[in-house]
N, C-alpha and C positions, 0 to 999 in steps of 0.2 A: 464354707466351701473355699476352695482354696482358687488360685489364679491361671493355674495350669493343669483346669481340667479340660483342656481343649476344646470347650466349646465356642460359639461362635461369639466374636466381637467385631461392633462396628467401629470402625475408625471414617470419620467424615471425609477426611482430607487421603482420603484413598485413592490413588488414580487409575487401580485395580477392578473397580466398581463399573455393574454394568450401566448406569446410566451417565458416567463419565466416555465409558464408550460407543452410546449409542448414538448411529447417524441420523438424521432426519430425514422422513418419506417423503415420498411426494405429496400425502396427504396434507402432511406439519407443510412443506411449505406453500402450498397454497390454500392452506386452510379447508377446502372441501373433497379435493380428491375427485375422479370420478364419478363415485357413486353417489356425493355427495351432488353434483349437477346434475345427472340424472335426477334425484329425490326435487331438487328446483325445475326441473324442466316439466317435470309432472306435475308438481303445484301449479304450476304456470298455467298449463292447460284445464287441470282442474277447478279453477279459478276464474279463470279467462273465456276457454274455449268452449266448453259443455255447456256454463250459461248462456252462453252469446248463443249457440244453438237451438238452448231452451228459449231463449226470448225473439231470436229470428226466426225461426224454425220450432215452435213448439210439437207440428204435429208430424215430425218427421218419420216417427216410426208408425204412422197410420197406412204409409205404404207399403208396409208388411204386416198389415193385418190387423195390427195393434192397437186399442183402442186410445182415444186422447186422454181421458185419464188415468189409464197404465201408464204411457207415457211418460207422462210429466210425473208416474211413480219412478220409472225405471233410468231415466237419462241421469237424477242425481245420482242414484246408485254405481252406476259406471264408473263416474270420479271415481268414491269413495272407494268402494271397491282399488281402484288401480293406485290412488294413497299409501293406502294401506296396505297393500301388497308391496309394494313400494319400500314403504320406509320399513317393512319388516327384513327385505331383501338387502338394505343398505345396513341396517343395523344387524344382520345375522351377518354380514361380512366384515365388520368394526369388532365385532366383539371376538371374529376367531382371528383375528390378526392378516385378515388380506387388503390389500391391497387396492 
């Protein structure tokens, strides 16, 4: 093959190059971005809040009828459930390029 077959070549020292001209988001500079603190601020409570509930309050939801050990089935599930909602919401917006 010959040298001018117009295909592509990189040259490193290109200052043509899109990563030579990309700016930095908000995200790069403070490292989590919005939706990144939100994904923290729900671990936090998921973490924090729900058990403190569970351990002050075990039989909270027996005032809607709910028996004590559903309960103490269903108060983990709430975290996880909003985790995990969570961090699919943070990562389906990282991966299309928002903001």
């Amino acid at each position: 093959m010959s040298s001018d077959d117009g295909g592509y070549v990189h040259r490193p020292g290109n200052a043509d190059s899109v990563e030579a001209e990309r700016t930095p988001t908000d995200a790069d500079s403070d490292g989590f971005g919005a939706r990144g603190w939100v994904l923290v601020g729900v671990l936090v409570a998921c973490l924090l809040v729900i058990p403190g509930v569970i351990y002050v309050r075990p039989g909270i939801l027996s005032a809607l009828g709910i028996p004590y050990i559903v309960s103490l089935l269903v108060l983990p599930l709430l975290p996880a459930a909003a985790l995990g909602l969570t961090a699919v919401w943070a990562m389906t917006a990282a991966t299309n390029g928002e903001q």
